[in-house]
C-alpha positions as CSV (number, residue, x, y, z in Angstrom):
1,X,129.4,63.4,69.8
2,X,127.4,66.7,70.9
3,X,127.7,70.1,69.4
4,X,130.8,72.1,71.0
5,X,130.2,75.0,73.8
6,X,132.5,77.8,73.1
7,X,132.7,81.0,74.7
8,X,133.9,84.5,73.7
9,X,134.5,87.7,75.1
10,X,134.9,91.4,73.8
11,X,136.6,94.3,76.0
12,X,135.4,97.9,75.7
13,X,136.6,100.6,77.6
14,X,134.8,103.9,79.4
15,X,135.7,106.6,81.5
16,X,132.9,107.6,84.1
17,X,132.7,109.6,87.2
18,X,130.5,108.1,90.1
19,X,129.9,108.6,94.2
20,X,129.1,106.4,96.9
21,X,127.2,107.8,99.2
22,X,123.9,106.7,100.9
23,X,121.5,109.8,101.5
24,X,119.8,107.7,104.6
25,X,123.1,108.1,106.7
26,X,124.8,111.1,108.1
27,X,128.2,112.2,106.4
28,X,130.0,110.3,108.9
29,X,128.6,107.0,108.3
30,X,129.2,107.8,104.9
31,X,133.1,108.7,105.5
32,X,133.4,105.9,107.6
33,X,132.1,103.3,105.1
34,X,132.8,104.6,101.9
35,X,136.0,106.8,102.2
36,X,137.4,108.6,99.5
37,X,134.6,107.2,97.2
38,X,131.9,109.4,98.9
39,X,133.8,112.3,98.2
40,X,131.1,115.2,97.3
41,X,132.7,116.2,94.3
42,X,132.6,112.6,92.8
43,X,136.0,110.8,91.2
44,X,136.2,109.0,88.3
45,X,137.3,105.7,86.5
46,X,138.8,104.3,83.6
47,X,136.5,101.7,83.1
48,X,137.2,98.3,81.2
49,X,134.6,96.0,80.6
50,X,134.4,92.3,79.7
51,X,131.6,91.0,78.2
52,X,131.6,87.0,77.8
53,X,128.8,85.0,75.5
54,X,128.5,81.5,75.3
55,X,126.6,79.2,72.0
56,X,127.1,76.8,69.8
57,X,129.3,77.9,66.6
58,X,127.3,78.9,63.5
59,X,128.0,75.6,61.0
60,X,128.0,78.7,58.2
61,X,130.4,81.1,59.9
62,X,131.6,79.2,62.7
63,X,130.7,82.2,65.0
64,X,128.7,82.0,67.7
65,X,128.1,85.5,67.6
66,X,129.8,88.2,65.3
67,X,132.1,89.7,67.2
68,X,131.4,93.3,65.0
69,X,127.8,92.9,66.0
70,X,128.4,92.4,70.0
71,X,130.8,95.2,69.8
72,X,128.0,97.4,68.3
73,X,125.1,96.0,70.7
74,X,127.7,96.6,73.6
75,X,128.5,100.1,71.9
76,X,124.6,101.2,72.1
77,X,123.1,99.8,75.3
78,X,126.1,100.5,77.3
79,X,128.7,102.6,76.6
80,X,126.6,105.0,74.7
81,X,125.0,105.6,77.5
82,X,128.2,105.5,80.1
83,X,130.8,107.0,78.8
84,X,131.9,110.9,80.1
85,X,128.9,110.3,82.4
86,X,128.3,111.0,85.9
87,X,126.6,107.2,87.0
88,X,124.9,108.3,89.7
89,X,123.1,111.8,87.6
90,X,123.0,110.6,83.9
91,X,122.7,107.1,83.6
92,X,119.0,106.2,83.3
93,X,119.5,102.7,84.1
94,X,121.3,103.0,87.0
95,X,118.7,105.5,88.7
96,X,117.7,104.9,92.5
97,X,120.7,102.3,92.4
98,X,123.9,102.7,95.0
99,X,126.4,103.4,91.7
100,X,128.6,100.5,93.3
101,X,130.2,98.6,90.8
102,X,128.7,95.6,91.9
103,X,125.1,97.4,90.9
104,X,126.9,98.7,87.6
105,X,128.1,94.9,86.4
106,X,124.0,94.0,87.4
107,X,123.1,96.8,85.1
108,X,125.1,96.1,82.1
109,X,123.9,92.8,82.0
110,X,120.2,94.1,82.3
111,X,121.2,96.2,79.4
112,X,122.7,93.6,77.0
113,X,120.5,90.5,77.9
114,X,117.3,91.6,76.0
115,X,119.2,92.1,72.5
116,X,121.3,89.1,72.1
117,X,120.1,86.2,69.5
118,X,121.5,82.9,68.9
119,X,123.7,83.2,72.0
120,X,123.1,83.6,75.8
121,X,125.1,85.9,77.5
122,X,127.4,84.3,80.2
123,X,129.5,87.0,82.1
124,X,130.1,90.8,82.9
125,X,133.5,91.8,84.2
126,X,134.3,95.1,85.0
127,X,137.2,96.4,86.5
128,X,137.1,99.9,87.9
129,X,140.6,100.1,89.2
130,X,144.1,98.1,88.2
131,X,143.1,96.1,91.8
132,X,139.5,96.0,91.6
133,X,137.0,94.1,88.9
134,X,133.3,92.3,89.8
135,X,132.5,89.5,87.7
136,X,128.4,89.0,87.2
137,X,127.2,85.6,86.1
138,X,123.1,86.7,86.2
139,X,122.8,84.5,88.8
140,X,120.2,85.3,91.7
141,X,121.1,84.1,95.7
């Protein structure tokens, strides 16, 4: 018999403000496509974020990953960085990117990725509002 896939997930929360709005298009193309969300004061979000790894338990610990470490990794490369923040001004990471939270899923991913060990990282979901949420697997088209 083969060793056992499990995967796990931790939730965080954050609160950021964000705009969609394309500088290439005139403020009416903007309204048109983006709405309320384009609004030149920006709005805001309470965020809540899904982070999902996959592995092999530990035989020692049966963990595949400690769930007090991927809080902490998730804690420093991404909400550290995200939370109070304006997406589209403060957020290094998400700089030059439409601060859609299709690109924001893409960029949490990019930031947790690098750091994990002994456990791949499977899924980012993120919901922005009680209706929407975008789901990121790291897969390319």
């Amino acid at each position: 018999m083969g060793e056992k896939l499990v995967y796990i997930t931790r939730k965080e929360h954050f609160n950021a403000a964000h705009k969609l709005y394309n500088p290439k298009w005139s403020e009416e193309e903007n309204e048109a496509v983006f709405g309320k969300c384009a609004n030149a004061n920006w709005h805001g979000h309470n965020f809540d974020l899904f982070v999902t790894v996959k592995g092999v338990p530990n035989e020692d610990t049966g963990f595949i990953m400690d769930l007090k470490g991927l809080r902490d990794l998730i804690n420093e490369h991404v909400i550290d960085l995200l939370d109070h923040k304006n997406i589209n001004m403060d957020v290094a990471f998400m700089k030059g990117k439409m601060a859609s939270i299709e690109n924001l899923a893409i960029g949490i991913w990019e930031q947790l990725e690098p750091h994990l060990k002994n456990c791949q990282l499977h899924r980012v979901k993120l919901w922005e509002t009680h209706n929407n949420y975008v789901e990121y697997f790291g897969e390319e088209a």
